[in-house]
C-alpha positions in Angstrom: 102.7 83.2 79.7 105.4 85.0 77.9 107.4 83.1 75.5 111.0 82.8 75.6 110.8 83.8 71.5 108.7 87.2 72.2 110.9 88.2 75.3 112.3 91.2 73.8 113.6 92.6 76.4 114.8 89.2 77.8 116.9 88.2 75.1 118.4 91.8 74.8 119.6 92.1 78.4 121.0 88.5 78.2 123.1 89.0 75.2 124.3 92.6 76.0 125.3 92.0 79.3 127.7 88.9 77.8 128.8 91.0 75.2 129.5 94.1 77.1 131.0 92.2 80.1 133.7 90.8 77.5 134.0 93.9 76.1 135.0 95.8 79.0 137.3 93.4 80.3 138.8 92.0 77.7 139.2 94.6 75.3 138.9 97.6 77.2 141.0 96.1 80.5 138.7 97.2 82.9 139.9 97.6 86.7 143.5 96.6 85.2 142.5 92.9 84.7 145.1 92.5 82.1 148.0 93.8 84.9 147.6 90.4 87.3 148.3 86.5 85.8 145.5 84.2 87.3 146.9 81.7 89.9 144.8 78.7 88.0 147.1 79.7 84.5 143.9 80.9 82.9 145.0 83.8 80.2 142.8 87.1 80.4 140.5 85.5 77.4 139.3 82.4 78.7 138.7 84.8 82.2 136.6 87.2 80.5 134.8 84.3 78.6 133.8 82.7 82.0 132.7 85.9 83.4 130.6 87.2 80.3 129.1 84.1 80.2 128.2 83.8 83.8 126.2 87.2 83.5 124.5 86.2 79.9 123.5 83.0 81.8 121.8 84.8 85.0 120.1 87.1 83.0 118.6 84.7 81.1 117.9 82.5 84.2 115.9 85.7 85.6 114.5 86.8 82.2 113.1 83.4 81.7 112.6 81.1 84.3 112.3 83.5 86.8 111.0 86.4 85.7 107.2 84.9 85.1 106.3 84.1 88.6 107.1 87.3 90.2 104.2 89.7 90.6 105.1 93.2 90.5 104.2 96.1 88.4 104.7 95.1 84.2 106.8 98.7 84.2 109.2 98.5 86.6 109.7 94.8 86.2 112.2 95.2 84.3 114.3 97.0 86.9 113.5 94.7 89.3 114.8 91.8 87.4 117.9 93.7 86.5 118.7 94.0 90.2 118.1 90.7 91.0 120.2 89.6 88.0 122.9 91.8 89.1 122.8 90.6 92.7 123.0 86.9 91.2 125.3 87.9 89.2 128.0 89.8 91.1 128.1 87.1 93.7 128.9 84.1 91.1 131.4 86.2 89.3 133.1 86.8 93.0 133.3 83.4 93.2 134.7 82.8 89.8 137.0 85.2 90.5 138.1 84.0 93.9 138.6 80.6 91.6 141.1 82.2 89.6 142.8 83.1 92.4 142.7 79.7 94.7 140.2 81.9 96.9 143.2 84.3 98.2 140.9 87.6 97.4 137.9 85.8 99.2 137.9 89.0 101.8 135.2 92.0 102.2 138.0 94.6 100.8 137.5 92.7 97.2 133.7 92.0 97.9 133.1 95.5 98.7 135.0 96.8 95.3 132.5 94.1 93.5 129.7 96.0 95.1 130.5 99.1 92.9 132.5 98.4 90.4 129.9 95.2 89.0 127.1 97.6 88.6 128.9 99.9 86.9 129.3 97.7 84.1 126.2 96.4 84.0 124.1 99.4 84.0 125.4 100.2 80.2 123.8 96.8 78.8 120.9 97.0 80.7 119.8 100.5 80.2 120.4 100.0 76.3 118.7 97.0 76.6 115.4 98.4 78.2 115.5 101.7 75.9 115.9 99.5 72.6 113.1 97.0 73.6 110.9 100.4 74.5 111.4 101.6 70.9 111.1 97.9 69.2 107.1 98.3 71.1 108.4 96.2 74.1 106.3 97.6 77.0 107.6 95.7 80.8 107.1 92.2 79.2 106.2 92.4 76.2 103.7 94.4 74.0 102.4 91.9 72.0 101.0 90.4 75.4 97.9 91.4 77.4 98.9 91.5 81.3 95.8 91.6 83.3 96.8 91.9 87.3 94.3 91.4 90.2 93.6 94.3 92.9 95.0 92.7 94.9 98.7 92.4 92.8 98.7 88.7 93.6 97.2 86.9 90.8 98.3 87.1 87.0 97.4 86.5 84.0 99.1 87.1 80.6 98.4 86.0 77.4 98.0 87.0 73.5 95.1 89.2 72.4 94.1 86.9 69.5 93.8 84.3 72.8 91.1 86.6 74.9 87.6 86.3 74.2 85.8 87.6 76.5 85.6 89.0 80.1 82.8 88.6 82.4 82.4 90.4 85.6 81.1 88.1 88.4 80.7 91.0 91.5 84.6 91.8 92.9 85.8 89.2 90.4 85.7 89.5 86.2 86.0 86.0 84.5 88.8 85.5 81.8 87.5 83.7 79.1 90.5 83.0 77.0 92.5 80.1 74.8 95.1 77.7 75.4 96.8 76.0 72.9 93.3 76.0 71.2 91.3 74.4 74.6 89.3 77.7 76.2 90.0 78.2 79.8 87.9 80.6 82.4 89.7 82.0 85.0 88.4 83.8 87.9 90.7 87.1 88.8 89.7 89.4 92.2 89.1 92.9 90.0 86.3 95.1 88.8 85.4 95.2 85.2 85.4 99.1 85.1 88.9 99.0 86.5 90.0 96.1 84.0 88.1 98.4 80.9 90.4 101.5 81.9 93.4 99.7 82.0 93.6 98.0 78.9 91.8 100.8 77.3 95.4 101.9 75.4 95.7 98.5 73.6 92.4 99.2 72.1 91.8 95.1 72.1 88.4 94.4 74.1 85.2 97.0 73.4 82.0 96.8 75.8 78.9 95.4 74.8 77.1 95.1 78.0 77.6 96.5 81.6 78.6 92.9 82.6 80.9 92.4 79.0 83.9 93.3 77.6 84.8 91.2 74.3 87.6 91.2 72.0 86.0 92.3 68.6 88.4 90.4 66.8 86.8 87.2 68.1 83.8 88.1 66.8 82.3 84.9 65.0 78.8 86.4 64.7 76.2 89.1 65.4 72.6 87.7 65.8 69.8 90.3 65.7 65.9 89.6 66.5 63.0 91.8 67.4 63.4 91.3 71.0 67.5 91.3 71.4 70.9 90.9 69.7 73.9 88.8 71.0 77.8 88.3 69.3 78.6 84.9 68.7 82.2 84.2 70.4 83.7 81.0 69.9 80.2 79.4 69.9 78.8 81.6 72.5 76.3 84.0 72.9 77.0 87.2 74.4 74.0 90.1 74.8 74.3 93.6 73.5 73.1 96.2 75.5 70.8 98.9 73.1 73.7 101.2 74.3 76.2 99.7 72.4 74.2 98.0 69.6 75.4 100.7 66.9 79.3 100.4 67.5 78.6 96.9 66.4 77.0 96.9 63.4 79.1 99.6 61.7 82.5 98.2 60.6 84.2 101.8 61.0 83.8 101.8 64.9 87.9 100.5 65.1 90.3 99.2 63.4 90.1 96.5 65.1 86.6 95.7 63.6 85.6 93.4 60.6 82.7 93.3 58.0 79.9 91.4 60.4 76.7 90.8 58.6 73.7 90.5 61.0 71.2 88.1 60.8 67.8 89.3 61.5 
């Protein structure tokens, strides 16, 4: 799963939204903070320190902890974690607000000006966030991660590509042969390998040997060649070469991805 250290987009949107929370409020006197004394004695810093932090804190909540079980779409997951963020969000802040305040403003009049007015603010971060983690190769959740989504949009997988081994299609299902903190681990996801091959074909990370294989070339341990067949060697494994696809094998200049493999015949 995606780790909270290569969550670039995570750790963006957390710290920006803080930062540019306090900003506006603090600084900038946004919505004439600055113009009312807090009921609780609480001076404009130490208000605009609760609420950046509150935001910083739900973003990272939903970046984090969150943010890994829900299965949508790897692009527009991003803006659907922003809006539940800002949902989160905007309702704690009323409340920390309404503390300020001993709950006199607890009414829809100052709910309703949250509604707008929270959103606002938020949309600057967030937007900078997203756009900054795009250029920095940050792609939904993360670039340097392979997402791999059944037809059906209810199972998921994601891990590194140094992790994937191999794929395996087993009818409507493909079989994930992948690692885990060094243990290997099948997992059986409801998709066709023709689909799964088009999909990942932009991160140029698994090549086909076989009508039934897709393998991560990287992986590649071994190439055994006899008169009768020739199979890679995958983490102790052998997987068959189609005659199709024997040549992109042998020659190291088929991808970048490839190494110097040295048949043995």
């Amino acid at each position: 799963m995606l780790g909270r250290k290569t969550n670039i987009y995570g750790w963006l949107v957390t710290c920006w939204s803080g930062l540019f929370m306090f900003i506006s409020l603090f600084i900038y006197r946004s919505y004439h903070i600055d113009q009312v004394e807090a009921f609780t004695g609480h001076g404009l810093l130490f208000r605009s320190l609760v609420h950046a932090f509150i935001i910083s804190l739900v973003f990272y909540t939903v970046e984090f902890l969150l943010a890994p079980a829900i299965r949508v779409n790897q692009k527009i997951k991003p803006l659907v974690t922003a809006v539940i963020a800002t949902i989160f969000g905007l309702n704690l802040t009323f409340i920390a607000f309404n503390y300020f305040f001993h709950w006199t403003e607890m009414s829809w009049t100052s709910y309703s000006m949250f509604l707008y007015e929270y959103p606002l603010i938020l949309f600057v971060p967030v937007s900078i966030s997203y756009l900054a983690s795009r250029i920095m190769g940050f792609e939904g959740v993360g670039s340097q991660f392979i997402t791999i989504i059944s037809s059906n949009t209810k199972e998921q997988l994601q891990l590194k590509p140094e992790n994937l081994l191999y794929v395996k299609s087993a009818d409507n299902y493909v079989e994930i042969v992948h690692k885990v903190n060094g243990i290997v681990n099948r997992r059986l996801i409801r998709k066709k390998l023709k689909s799964l091959e088009k999909e990942l074909a932009a991160k140029n990370t698994l090549r086909k040997c076989h009508r039934s294989y897709l393998v991560n070339p990287n992986n590649i341990e071994q190439i055994n060649k006899t008169t009768t067949r020739m199979e890679l060697i995958i983490n102790g494994e052998a997987i068959p070469i189609s005659k199709n696809y024997v040549d992109q094998f042998i020659s190291a200049k088929t991808s970048p991805l490839s190494r110097e493999f040295h048949p043995i015949i």
